[in-house]
C-alpha positions as CSV (number, residue, x, y, z in Angstrom):
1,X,-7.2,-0.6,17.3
2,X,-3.7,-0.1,15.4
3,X,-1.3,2.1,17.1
4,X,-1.9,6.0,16.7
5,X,0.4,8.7,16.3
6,X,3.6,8.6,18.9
7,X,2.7,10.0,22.2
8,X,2.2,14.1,21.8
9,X,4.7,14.5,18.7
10,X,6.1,18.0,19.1
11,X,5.8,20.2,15.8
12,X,9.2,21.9,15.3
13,X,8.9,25.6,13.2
14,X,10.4,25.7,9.9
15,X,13.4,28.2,10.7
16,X,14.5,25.5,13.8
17,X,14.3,22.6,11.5
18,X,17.9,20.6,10.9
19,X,18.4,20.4,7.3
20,X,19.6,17.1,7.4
21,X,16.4,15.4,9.2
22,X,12.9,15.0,7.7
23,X,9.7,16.7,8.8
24,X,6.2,16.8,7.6
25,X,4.2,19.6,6.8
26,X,3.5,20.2,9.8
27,X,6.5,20.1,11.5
28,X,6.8,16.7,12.9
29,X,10.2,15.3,12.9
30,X,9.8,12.0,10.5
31,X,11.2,9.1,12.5
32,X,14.7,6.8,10.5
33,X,13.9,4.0,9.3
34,X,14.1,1.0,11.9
35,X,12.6,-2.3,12.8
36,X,8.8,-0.8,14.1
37,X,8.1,0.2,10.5
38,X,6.0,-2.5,10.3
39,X,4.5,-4.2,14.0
40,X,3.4,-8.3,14.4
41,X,1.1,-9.6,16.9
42,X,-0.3,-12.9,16.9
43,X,-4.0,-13.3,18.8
44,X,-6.1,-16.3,18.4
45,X,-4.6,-17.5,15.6
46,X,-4.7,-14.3,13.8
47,X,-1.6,-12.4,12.9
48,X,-2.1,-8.6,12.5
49,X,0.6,-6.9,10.4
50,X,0.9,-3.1,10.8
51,X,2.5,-0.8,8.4
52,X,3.5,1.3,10.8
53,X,4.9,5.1,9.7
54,X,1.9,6.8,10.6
55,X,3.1,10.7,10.8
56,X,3.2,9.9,6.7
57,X,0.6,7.9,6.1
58,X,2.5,4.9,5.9
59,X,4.1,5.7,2.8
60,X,6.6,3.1,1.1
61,X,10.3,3.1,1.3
62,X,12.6,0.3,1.6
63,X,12.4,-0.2,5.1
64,X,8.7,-0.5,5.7
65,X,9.1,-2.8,2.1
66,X,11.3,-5.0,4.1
67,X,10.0,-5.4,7.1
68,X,6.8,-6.1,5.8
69,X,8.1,-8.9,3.8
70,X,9.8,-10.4,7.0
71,X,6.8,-10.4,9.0
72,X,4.9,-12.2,5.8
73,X,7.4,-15.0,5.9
74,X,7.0,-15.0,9.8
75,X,2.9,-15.3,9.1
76,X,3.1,-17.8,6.7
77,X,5.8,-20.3,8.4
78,X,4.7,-20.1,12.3
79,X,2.0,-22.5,12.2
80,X,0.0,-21.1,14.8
81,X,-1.5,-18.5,12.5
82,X,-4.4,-19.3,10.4
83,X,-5.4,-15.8,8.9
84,X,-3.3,-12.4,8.3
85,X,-4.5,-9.1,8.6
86,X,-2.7,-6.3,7.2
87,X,-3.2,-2.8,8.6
88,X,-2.5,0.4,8.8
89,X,-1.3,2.6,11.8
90,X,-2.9,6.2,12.7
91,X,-5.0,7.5,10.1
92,X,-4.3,5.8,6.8
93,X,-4.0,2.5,5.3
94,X,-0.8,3.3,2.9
95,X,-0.4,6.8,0.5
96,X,2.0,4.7,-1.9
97,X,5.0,5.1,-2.4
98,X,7.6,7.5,-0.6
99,X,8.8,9.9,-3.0
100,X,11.0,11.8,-0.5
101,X,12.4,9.0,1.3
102,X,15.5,8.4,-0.9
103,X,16.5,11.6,0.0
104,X,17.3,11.6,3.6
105,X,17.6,8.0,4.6
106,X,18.9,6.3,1.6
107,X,19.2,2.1,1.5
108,X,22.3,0.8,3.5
109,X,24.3,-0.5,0.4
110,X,24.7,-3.8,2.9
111,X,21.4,-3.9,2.6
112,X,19.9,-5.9,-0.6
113,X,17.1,-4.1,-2.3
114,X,13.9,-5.3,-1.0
115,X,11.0,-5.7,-3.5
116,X,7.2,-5.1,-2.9
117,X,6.4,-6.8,-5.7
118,X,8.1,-10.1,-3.5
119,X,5.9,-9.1,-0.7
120,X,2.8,-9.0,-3.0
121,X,3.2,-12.3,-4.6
122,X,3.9,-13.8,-1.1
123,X,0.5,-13.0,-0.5
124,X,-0.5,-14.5,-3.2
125,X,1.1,-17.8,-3.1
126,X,0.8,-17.7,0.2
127,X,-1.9,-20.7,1.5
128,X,-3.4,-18.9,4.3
129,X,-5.7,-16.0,3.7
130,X,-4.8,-12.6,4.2
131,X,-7.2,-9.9,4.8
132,X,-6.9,-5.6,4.2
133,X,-8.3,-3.6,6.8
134,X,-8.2,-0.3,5.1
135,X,-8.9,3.1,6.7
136,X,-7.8,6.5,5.2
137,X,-5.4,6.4,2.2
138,X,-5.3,3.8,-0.1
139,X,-3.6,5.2,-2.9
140,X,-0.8,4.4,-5.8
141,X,1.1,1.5,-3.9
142,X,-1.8,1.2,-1.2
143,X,-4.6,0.7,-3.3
144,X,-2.7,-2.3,-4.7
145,X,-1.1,-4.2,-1.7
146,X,-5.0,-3.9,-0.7
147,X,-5.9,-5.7,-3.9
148,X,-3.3,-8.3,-3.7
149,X,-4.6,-9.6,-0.5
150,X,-7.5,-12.1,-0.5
151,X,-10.3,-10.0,1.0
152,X,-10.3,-6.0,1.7
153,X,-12.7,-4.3,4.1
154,X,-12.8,-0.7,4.2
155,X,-13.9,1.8,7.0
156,X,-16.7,4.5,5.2
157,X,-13.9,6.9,5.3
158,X,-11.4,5.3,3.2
159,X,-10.2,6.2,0.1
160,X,-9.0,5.0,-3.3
161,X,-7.0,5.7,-6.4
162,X,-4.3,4.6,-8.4
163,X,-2.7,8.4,-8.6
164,X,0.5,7.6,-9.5
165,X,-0.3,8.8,-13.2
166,X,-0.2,12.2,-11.6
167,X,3.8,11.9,-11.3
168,X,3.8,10.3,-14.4
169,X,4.4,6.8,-13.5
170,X,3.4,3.6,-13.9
171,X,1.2,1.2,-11.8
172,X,3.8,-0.6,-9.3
173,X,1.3,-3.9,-8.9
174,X,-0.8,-4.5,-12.6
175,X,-3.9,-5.5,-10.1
176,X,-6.8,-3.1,-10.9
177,X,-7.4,-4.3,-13.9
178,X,-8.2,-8.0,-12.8
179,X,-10.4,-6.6,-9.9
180,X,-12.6,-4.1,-11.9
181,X,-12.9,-4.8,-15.2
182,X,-11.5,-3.3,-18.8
183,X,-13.5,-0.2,-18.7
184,X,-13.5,0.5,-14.6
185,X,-9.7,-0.2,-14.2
186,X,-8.7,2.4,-17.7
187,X,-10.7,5.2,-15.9
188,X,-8.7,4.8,-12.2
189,X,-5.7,4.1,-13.9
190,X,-5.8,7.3,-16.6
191,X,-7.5,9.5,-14.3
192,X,-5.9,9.0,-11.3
193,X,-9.0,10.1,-9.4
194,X,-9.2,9.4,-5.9
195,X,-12.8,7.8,-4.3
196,X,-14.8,6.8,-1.8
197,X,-15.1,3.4,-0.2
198,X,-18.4,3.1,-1.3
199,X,-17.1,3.2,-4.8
200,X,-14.4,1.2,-4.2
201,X,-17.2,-1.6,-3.2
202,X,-19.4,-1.1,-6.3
203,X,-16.0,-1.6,-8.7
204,X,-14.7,-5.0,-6.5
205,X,-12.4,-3.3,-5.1
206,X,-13.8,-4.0,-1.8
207,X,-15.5,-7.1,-0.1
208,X,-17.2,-4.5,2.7
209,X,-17.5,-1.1,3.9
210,X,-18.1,-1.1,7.8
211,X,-17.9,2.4,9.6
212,X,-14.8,3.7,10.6
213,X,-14.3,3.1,14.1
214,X,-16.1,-0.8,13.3
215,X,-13.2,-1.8,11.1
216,X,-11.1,-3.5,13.4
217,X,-13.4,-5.5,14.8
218,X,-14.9,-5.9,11.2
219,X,-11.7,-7.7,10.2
220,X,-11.2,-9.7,13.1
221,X,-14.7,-11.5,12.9
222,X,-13.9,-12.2,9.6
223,X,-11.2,-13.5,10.2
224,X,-12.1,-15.5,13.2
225,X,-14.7,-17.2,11.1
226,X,-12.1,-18.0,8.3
227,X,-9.4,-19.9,11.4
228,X,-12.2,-21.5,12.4
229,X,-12.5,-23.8,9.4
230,X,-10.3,-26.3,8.3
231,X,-7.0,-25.0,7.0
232,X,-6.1,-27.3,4.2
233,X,-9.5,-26.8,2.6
234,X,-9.2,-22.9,3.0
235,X,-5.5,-22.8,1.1
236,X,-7.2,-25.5,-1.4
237,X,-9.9,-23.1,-2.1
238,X,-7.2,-19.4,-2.3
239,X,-5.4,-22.4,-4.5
240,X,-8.0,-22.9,-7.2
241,X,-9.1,-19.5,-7.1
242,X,-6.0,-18.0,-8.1
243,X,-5.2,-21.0,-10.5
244,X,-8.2,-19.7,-12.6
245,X,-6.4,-16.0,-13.0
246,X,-3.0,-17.7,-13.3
247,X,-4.2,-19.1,-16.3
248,X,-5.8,-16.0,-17.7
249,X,-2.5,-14.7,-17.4
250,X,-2.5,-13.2,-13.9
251,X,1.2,-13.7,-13.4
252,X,2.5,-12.4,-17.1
253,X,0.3,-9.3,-15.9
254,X,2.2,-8.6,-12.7
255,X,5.4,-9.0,-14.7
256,X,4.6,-6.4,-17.8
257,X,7.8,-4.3,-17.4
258,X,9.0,-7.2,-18.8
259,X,7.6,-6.8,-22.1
260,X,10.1,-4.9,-24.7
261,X,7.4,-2.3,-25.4
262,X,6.1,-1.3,-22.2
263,X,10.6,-1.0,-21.1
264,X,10.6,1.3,-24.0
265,X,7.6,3.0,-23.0
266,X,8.5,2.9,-19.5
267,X,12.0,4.7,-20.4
268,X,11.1,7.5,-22.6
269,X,7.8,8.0,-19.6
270,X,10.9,9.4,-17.6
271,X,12.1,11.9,-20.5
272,X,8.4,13.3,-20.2
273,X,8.6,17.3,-19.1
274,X,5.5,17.4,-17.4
275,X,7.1,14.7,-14.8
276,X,10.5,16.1,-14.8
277,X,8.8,19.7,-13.4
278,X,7.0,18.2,-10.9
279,X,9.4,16.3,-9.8
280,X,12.1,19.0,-10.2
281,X,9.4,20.9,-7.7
282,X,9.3,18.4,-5.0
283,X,13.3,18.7,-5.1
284,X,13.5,21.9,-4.8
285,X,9.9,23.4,-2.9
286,X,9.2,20.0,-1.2
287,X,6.2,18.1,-0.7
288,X,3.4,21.0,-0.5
289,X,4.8,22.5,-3.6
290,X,4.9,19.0,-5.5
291,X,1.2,18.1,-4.2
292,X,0.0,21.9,-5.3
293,X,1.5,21.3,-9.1
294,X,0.6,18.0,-9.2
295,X,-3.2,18.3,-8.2
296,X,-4.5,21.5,-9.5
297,X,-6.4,19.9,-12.4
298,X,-8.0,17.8,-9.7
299,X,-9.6,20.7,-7.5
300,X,-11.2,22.9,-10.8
């Protein structure tokens, strides 16, 4: 099992909380950024990566962005490993990205801006197979790092969407399209609904759903079977495979802020009023505030 929760995590009430520190809703003091934002272990020739902020769901900030892409390049060059699995601690896969993070623990300026998108292609190129065990959350950021990786298995309790259209951005990782289909990927990505791992299954977005408390041992039986065989012919076959969506223009897809019209488009999406309130909201009410403007069209 991934790591839970820190031992007993004492809720602090709202009128003893220090201003300058972070807590969740319910009071839990939200740890600093640090090294244990993302865990490695190597067993059997099977390295299990866990994102590893799990009093937030394992939201995204720079941290957890670049520690995950150091224990990537750790998987891919230690030559004991055969097959990655990437995790989540406590409850939830990943929630996306970290809109409050910025706020109290800014990047060290020493510190170069890591990029998820890096960490993403790393998986791709990357000649060993790498599988998503996904329970909980999988949402904006989530549902994608889940996509980029070579297989996902989901526990029966997971749960998918691409619902950063709801703050009125853009999708970080163009995946979902390539996964689901023309039709399938325009309703997640303009509704921003979130659904069950069953659904995620029938749309590809899922190899397997196994129940929750089998998923560990799910992903580690697939991935003892994928060690087992030989390793040049496993990256040889990930090779070819993504060769074919290279060439349907896989790569140009991932890369589409790069496209004049979509920069433009991208630009004048932060000039839009109905983002600029809810994000003025979560500045100003916080994070219960932000999710109750953002999601009341979702609970009529």
């Amino acid at each position: 099992m991934p790591p839970e929760l820190p031992n007993e995590p004492v809720a602090v009430p709202q009128d003893q909380q220090d201003p300058t520190k972070r807590y969740t809703p319910e009071g839990f003091e939200v740890p600093a950024p640090s090294e244990d934002d993302v865990l490695y272990e190597v067993r059997n020739n099977i390295a299990w990566i866990t994102l590893n902020r799990p009093l937030i769901l394992n939201a995204v900030d720079w941290s957890l962005t670049l520690h995950l892409g150091r224990c990537l390049e750790r998987a891919e060059n230690d030559e004991d490993v055969r097959v990655v699995v990437l995790r989540g601690a406590g409850r939830s896969f990943c929630a996306g990205g970290d809109l409050q993070s910025a706020k109290f623990y800014p990047r060290p300026e020493e510190i170069p801006a890591p990029s998820m998108m890096d960490n993403v292609q790393r998986i791709w190129r990357m000649p060993k197979p790498v599988i998503a065990a996904v329970r909980g959350h999988a949402l904006g950021q989530g549902i994608e790092i889940a996509g980029m990786c070579d297989l996902t298995i989901a526990a029966d309790d997971a749960q998918f969407g691409e619902i950063q259209i709801r703050h009125g951005f853009g999708p970080p990782m163009l995946v979902t399209p390539f996964l689901t289909g023309l039709k399938n990927a325009k309703f997640i990505m303009l509704s921003g609904e979130v659904f069950p791992a069953d659904e995620a299954y029938r749309l590809g977005l899922v190899n397997e759903v196994v129940p929750a408390d089998q998923l560990d041992a799910a992903a580690e039986a697939q991935a003892k079977k994928l060690a087992s065989l030989p390793p040049t012919a496993v990256a040889l076959n990930k090779l070819v495979v993504n060769r074919v969506y290279e060439l349907a223009g896989f790569e140009a897809a991932m890369n589409y802020r790069d496209d004049p019209v979509i920069q433009a488009l991208t630009e004048a999406s932060r000039d839009d009023k109905v983002s600029a309130e809810r994000l003025n909201t979560l500045r100003e009410q916080g994070w219960e505030a932000f999710k109750q403007q953002r999601d009341a069209a979702f609970r009529e």
